[in-house]
C-alpha positions, -999 to +999 in steps of 0.1 A: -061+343+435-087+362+411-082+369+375-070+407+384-040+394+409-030+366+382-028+395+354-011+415+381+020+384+381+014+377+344+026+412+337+055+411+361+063+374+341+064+391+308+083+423+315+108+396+331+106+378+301+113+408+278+145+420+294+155+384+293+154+382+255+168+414+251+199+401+271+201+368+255+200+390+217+230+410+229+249+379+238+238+359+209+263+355+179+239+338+154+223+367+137+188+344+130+190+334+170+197+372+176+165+385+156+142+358+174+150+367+202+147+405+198+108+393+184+102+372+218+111+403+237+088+426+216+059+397+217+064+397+260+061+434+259+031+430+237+015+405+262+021+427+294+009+457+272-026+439+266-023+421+301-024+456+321-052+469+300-068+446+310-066+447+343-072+486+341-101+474+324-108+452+354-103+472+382-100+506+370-065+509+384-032+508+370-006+484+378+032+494+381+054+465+376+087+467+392+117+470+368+142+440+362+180+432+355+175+393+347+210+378+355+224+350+332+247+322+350+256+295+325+254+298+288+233+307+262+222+275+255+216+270+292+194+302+292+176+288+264+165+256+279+160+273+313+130+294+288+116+265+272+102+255+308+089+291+312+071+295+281+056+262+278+043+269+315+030+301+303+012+283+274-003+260+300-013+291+319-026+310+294-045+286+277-056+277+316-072+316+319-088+307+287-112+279+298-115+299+334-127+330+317-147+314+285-180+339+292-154+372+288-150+367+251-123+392+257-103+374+281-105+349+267-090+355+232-066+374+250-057+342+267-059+321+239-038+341+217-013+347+245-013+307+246-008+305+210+020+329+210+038+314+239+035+278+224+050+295+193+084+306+213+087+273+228+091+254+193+115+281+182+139+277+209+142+243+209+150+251+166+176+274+186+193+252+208+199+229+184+209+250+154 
């Protein structure tokens, strides 16, 4: 898989990502767990935002990513741990794409801050399941 196709299924991860927050916010009943996770969902959005311009950049198309209803079986706490996983796999990822693509100083502070960010959400919902 090239850089383009992987930015293609980053940006399908994060919209995913982003309607999963937003979900997990309206269900929350801790107002700090609620405005976290209303920032995570505005930081995925960020990331697919700057992940598409890219690949525009790239390829000189646009990529549509198909819309989704993330379904939530188990609890909120569940949820959260499920995320953990994700993001912390995204880090990985992320700061992956970083080494990969060290000559595109671009991609890779893109990468690399993605990484950052990512690394960020996985400390704060472990604060969250265990608040």
């Amino acid at each position: 898989m090239d850089t383009p196709e992987r930015l293609q299924l980053y940006i399908d991860n994060e919209i995913s990502a982003a309607a999963l927050y937003r979900r997990l916010a309206n269900i929350a009943e801790d107002q700090t767990v609620k405005e976290l996770l209303n920032e995570f969902a505005e930081d995925e959005m960020n990331h697919a935002d700057r992940f598409m311009e890219m690949y525009r950049m790239l390829t000189g198309k646009m990529h549509f990513p198909t819309e989704t209803h993330p379904n939530i079986s188990g609890s909120l706490k569940d949820a959260l741990l499920d995320r953990v996983l994700e993001e912390s796999n995204d880090a990985a990822n992320y700061g992956k794409e970083a080494y990969i693509t060290a000559n595109n100083e671009v991609l890779k502070h893109m990468f690399h801050e993605a990484a950052t960010k990512e690394n960020f959400h996985t400390v704060r919902l472990l604060y969250m399941i265990h608040k």
